[in-house]
TISEMAR-237697 format. One record per residue: residue number from 0; x, y, z of N, C-alpha, C in turn. Coordinates in nm, 4 decimals, decimal comma, always signed. Atoms other than C-alpha are relative to their C-alpha. Layout:
N
NUM	X	Y	Z	X	Y	Z	X	Y	Z
...
END
This chain:
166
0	-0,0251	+0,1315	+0,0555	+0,5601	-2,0104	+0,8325	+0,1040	-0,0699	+0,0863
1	-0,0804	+0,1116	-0,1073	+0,7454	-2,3257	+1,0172	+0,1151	+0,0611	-0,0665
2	-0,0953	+0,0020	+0,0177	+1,1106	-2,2393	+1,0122	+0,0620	-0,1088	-0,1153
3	-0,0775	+0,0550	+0,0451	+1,1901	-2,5635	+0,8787	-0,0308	-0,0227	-0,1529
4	+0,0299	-0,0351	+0,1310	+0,9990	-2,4616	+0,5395	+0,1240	+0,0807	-0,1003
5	-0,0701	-0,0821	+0,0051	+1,2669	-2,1939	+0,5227	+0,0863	-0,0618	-0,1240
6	-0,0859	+0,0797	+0,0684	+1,4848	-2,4561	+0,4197	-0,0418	-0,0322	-0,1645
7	-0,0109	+0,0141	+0,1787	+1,3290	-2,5135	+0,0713	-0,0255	+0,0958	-0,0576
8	+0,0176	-0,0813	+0,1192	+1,3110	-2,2163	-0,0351	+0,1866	+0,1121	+0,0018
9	-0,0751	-0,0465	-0,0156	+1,6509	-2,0975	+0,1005	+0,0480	+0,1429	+0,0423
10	+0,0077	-0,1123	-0,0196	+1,5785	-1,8240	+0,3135	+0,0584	+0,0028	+0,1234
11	-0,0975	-0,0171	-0,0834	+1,8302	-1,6881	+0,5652	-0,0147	+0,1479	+0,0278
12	+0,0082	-0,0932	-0,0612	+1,8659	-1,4599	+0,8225	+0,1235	+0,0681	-0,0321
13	-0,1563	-0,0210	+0,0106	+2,1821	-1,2407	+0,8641	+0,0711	-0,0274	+0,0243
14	-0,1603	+0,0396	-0,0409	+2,3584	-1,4526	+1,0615	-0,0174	-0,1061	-0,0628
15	-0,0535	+0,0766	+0,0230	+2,3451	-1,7350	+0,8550	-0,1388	-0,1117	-0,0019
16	+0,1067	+0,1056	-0,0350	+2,0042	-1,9295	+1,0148	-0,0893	-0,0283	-0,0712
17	+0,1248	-0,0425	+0,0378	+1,7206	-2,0076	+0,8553	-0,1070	+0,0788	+0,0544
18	+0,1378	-0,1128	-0,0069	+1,4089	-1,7805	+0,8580	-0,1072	-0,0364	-0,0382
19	+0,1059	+0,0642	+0,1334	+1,0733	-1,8526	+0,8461	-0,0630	+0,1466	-0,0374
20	+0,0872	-0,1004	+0,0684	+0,8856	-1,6650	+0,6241	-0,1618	+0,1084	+0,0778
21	+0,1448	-0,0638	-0,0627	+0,6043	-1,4076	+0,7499	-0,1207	+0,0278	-0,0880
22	+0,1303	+0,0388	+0,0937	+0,2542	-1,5351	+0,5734	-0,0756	+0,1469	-0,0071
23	+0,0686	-0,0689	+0,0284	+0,0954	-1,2450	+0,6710	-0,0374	+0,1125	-0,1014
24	+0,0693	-0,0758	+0,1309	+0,0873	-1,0124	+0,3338	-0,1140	-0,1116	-0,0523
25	+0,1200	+0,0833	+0,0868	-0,0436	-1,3229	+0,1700	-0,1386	-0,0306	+0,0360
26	+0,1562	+0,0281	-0,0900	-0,3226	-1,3686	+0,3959	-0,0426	+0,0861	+0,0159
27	+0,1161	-0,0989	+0,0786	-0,4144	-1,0191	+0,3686	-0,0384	+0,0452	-0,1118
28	+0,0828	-0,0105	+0,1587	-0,4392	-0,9981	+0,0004	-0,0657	-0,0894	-0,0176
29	+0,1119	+0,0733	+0,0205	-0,6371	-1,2658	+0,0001	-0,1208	+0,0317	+0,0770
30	+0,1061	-0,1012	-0,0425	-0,8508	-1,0762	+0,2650	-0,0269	+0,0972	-0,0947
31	+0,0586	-0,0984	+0,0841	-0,8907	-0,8242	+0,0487	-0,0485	+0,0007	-0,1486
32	+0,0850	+0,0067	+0,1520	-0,9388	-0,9462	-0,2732	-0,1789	-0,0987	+0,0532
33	+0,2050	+0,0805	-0,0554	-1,2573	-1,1566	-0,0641	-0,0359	+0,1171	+0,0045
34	+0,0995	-0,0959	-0,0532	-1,3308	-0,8400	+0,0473	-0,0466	+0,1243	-0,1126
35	+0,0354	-0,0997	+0,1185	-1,3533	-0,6999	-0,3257	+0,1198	+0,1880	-0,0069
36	-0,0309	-0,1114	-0,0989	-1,0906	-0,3731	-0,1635	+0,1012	-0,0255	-0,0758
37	-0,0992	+0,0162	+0,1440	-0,8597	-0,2971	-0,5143	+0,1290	+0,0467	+0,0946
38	-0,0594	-0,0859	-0,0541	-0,6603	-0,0425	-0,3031	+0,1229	-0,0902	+0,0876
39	-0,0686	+0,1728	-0,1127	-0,6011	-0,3091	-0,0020	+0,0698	-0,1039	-0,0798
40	-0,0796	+0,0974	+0,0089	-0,5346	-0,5715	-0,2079	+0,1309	+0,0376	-0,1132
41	-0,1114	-0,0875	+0,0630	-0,2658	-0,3573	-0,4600	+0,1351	-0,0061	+0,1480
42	-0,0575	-0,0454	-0,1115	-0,1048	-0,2511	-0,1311	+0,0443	-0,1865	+0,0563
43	-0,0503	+0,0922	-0,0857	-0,0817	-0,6275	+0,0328	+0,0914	-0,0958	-0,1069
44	-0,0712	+0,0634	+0,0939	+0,0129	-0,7818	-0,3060	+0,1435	+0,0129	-0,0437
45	-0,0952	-0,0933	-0,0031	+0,3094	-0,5215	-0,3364	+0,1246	-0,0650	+0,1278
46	-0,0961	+0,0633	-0,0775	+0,4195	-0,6579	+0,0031	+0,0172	-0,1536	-0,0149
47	-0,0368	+0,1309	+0,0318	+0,3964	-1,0365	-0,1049	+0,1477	+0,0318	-0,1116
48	-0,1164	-0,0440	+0,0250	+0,6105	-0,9204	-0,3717	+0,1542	+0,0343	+0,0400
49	-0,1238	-0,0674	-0,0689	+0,8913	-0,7732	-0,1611	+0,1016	-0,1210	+0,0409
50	-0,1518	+0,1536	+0,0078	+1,0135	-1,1565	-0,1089	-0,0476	-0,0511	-0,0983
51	+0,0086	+0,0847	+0,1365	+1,0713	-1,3318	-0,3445	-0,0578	-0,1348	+0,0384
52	+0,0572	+0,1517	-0,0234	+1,0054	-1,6491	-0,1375	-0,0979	-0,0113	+0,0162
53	+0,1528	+0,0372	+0,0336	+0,6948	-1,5704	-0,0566	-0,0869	+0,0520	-0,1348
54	+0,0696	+0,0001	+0,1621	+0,6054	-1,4494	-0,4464	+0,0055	-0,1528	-0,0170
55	+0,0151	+0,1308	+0,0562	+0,6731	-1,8223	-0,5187	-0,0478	-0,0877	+0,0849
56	+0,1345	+0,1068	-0,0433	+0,4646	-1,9982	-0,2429	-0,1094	+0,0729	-0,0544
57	+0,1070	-0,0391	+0,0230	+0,1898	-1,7763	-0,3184	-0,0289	-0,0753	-0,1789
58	+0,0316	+0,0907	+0,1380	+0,2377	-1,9343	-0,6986	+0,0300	-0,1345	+0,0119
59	+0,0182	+0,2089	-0,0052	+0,2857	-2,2999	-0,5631	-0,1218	+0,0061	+0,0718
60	+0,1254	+0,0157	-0,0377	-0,0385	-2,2336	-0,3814	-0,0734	-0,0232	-0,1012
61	+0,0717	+0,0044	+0,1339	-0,1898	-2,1498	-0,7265	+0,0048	-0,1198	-0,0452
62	+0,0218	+0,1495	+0,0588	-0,0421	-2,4699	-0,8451	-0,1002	-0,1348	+0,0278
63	+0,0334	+0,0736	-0,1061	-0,1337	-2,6621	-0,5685	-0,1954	-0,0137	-0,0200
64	+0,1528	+0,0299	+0,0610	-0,4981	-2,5781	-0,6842	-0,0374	-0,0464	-0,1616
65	-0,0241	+0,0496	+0,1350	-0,4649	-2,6169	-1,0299	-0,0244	-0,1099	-0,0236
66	+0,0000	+0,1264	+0,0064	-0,3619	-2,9373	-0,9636	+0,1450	-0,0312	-0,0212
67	-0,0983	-0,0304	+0,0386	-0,0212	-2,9718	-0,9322	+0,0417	-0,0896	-0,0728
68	+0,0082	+0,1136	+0,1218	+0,0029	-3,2848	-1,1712	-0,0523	-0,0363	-0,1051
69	+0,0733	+0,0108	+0,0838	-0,2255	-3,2453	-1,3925	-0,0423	+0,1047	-0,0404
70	+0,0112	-0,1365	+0,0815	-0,2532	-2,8730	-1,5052	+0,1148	-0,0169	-0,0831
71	-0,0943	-0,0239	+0,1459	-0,0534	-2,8393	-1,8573	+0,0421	+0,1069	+0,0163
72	-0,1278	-0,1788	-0,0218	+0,2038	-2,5609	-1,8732	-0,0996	+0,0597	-0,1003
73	+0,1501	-0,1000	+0,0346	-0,0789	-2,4055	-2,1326	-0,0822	+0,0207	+0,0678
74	+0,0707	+0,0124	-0,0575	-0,2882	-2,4207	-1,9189	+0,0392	+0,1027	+0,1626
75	-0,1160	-0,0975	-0,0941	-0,0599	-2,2641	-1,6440	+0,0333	+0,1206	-0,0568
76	-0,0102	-0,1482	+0,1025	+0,0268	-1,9968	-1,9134	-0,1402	+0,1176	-0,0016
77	+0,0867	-0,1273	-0,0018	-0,3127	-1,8856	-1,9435	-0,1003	+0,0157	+0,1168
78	+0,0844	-0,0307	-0,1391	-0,4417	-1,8874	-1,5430	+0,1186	+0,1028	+0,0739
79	-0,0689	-0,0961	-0,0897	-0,0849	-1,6950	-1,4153	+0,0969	+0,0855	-0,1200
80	-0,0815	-0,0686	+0,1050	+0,0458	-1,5373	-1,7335	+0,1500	-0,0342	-0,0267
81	-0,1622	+0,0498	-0,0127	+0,4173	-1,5747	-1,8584	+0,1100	-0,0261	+0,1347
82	-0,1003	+0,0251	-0,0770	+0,5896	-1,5179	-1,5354	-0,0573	-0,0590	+0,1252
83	+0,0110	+0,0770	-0,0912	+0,3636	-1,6860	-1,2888	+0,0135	-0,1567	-0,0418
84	-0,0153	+0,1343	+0,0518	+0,3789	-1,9895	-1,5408	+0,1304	-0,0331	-0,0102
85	-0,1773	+0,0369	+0,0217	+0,7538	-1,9787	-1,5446	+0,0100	-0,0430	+0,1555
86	-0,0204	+0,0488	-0,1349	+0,7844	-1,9899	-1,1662	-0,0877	-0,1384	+0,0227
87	+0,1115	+0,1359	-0,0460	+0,4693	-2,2769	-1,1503	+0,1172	-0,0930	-0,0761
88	-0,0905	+0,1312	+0,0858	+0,6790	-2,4517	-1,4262	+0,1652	-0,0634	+0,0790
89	-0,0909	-0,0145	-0,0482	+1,0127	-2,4020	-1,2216	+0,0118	-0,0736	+0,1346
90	+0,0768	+0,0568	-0,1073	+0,8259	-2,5053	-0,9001	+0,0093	-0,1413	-0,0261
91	+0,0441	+0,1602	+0,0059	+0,7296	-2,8387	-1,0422	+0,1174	-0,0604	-0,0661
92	-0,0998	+0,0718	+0,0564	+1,0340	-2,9370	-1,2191	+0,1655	+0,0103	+0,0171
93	-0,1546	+0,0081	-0,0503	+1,3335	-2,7980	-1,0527	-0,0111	+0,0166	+0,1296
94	+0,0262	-0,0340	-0,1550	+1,2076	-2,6887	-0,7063	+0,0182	+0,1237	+0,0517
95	-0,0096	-0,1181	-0,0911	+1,1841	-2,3879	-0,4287	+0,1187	+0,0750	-0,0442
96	-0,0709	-0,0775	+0,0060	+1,4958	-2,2565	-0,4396	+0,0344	+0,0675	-0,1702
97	-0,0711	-0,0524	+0,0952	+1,5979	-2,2118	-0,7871	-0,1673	+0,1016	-0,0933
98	+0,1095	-0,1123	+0,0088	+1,2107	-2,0481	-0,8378	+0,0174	+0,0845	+0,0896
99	-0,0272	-0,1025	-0,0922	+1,2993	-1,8211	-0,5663	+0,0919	+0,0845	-0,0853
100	-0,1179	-0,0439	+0,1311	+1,6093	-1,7450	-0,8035	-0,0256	+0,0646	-0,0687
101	+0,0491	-0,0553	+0,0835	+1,4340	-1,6845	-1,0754	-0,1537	+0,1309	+0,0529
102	+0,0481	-0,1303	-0,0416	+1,2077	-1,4528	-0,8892	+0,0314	+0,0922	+0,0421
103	-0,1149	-0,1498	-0,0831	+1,4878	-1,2337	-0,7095	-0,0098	+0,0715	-0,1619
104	-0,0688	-0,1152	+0,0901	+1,5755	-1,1758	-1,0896	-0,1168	+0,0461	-0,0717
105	+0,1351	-0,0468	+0,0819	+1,2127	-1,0375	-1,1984	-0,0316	+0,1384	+0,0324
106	+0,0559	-0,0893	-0,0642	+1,2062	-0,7565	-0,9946	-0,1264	+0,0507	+0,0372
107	+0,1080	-0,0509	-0,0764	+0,9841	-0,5767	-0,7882	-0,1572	-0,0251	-0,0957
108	+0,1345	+0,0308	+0,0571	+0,6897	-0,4930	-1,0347	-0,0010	-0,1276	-0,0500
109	+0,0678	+0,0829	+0,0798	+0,6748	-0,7995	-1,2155	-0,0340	-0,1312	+0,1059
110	-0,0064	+0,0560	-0,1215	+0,6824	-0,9876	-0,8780	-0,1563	+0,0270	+0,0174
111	+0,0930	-0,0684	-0,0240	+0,3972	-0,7588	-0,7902	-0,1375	-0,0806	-0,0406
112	+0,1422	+0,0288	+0,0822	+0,1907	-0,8412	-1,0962	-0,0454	-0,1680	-0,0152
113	+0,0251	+0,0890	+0,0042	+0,2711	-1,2178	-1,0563	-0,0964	-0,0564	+0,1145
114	+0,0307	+0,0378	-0,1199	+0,1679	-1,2323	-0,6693	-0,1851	+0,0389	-0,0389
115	+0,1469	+0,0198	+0,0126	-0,1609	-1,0514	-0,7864	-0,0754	-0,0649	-0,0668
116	+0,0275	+0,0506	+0,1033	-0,2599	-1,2685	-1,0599	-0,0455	-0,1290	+0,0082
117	-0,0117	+0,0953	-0,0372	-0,1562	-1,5812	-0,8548	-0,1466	+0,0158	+0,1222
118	+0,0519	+0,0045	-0,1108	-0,3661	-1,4559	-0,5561	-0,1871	+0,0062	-0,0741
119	+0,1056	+0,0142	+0,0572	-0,7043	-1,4089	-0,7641	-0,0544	-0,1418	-0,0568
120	+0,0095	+0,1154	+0,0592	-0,6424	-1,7592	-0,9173	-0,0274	-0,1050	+0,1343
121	-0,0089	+0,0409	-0,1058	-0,6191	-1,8505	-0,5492	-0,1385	-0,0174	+0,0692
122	+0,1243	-0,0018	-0,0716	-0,9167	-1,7033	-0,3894	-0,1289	-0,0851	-0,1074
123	+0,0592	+0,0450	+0,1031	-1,1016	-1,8765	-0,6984	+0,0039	-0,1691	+0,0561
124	+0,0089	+0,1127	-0,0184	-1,0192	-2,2415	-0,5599	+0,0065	-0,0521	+0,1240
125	+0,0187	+0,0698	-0,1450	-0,9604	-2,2281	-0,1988	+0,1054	-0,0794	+0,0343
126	-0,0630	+0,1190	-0,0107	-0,6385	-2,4065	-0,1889	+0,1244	+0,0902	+0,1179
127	-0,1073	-0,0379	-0,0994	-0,4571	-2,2491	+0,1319	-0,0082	-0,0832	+0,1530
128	-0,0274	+0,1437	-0,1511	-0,4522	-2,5594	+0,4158	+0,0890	-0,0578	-0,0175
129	-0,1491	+0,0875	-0,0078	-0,0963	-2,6752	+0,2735	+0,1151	+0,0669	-0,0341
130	-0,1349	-0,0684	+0,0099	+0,2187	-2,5797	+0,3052	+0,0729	-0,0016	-0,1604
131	-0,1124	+0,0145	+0,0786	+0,4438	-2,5237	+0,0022	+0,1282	-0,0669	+0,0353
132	-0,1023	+0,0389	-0,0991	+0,7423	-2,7216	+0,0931	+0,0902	-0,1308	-0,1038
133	-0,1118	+0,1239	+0,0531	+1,0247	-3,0095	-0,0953	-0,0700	-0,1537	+0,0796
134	+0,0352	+0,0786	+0,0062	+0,8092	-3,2343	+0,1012	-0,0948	-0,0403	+0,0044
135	+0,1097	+0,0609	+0,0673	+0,4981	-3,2153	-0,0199	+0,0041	+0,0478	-0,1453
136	+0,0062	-0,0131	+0,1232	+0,3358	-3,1607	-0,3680	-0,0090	+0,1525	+0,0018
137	-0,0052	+0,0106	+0,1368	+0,3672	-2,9254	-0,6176	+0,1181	-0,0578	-0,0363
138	-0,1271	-0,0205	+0,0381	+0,7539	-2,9630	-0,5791	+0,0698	-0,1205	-0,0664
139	-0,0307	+0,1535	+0,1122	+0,9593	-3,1761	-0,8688	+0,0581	-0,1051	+0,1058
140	-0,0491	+0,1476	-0,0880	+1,0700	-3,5429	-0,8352	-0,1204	-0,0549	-0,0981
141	+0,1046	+0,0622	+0,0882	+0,7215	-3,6414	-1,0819	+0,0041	+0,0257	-0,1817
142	-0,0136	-0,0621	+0,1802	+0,7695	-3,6417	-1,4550	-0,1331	+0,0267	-0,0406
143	+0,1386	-0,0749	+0,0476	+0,5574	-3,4149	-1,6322	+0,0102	+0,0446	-0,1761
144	-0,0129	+0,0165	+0,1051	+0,6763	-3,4632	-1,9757	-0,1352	+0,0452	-0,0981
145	+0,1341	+0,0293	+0,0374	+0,2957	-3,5570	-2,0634	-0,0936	+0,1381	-0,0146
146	+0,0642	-0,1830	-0,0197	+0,2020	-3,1850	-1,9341	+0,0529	+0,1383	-0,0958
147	-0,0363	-0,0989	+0,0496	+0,3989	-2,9933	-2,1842	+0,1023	+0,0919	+0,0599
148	-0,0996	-0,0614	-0,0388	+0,6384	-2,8744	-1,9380	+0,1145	+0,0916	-0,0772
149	-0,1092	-0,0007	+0,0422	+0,9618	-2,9142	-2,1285	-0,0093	+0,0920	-0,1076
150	+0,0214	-0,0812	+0,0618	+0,8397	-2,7374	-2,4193	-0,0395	+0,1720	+0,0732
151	+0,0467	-0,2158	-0,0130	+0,6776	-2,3887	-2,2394	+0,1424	+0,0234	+0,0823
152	-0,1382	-0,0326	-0,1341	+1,0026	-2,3954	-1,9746	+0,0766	+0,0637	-0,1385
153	-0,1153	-0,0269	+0,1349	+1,1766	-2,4025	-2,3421	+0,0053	+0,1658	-0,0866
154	+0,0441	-0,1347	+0,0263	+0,9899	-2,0955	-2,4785	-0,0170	+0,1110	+0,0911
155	-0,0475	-0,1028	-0,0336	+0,9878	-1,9112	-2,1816	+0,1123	+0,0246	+0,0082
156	-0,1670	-0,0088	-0,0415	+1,3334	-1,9306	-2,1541	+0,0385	+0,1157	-0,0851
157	-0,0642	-0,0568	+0,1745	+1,3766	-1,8055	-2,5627	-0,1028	+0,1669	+0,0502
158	+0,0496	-0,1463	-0,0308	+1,1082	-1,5320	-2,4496	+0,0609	+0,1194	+0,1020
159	-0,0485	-0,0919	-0,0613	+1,3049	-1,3799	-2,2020	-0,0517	-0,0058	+0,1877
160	+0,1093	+0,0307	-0,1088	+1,0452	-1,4855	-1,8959	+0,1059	-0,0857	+0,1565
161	-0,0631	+0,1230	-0,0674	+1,3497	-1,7794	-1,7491	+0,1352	+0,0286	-0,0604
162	-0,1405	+0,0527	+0,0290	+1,7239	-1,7580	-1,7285	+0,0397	-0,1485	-0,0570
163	-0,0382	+0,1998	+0,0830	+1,8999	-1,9953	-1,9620	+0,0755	-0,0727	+0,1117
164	-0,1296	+0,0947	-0,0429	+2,0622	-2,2816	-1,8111	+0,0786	-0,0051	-0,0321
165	-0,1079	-0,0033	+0,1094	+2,4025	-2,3201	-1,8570	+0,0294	-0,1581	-0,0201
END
């Protein structure tokens, strides 16, 4: 991924620089779930997982097909389950970094089970020709009031799914 993506999701090297991200897990679990290959795609999903930044493009991709303006947080709830709908919801209404956030604190498996969940919803629409990024869509800046947002952000929060705000 372009370095200067790095920047919205707030990913840094050790000395300090940005980093870009390395696409390639995501692009082989999506090889492998085309290629039907449970094993393969367990194994590549596992390494999407392992960042957190790329667990949450792989679920702004999802959005990004969805529709990132017009899918309802129900609707989001029941295509990436509680915690890919918390990050989609997080995605669209606070932005990259602080869904990155909330994915450091999910750990490993549930990372895992979001990246595979997201990536099936993925190969299902075909939506990988755009970057995730603060300056294009899914990322907030569009009120989504209308979509139910505010309410599921609210309940995952009470469920345990989304750190409270303070």
């Amino acid at each position: 991924m372009n370095p200067l993506y790095a920047v919205d999701y707030g990913v840094r090297a050790p000395d300090g620089r940005m980093q870009a991200m390395d696409l390639r897990p995501f692009l082989d679990a999506l090889a492998a779930t085309w290629d039907g290959c449970s094993p393969c795609r367990s194994y590549h999903c596992r390494a999407v997982a392992t960042s957190s930044a790329l667990t949450v493009h792989v679920v702004g991709v999802a959005l990004c097909g969805f529709g990132h303006d017009i899918a309802t947080a129900s609707q989001l709830l029941r295509k990436l389950d509680p915690d890919g709908a918390a990050l989609a919801l997080v995605i669209r209404n606070e932005g990259l970094e602080p869904a990155r956030e909330v994915a450091e604190s999910m750990g490993l498996e549930r990372r895992e089970s979001t990246a595979t969940i997201a990536i099936n919803a993925i190969l299902a629409t075909g939506w990988y020709d755009q970057p995730v990024s603060n300056l294009v869509p899914p990322v907030s800046g569009r009120p989504t009031g209308h979509l139910g947002d505010n309410e599921m952000l609210a309940t995952l929060r009470s469920d345990g799914y989304l750190p409270y705000k303070s």
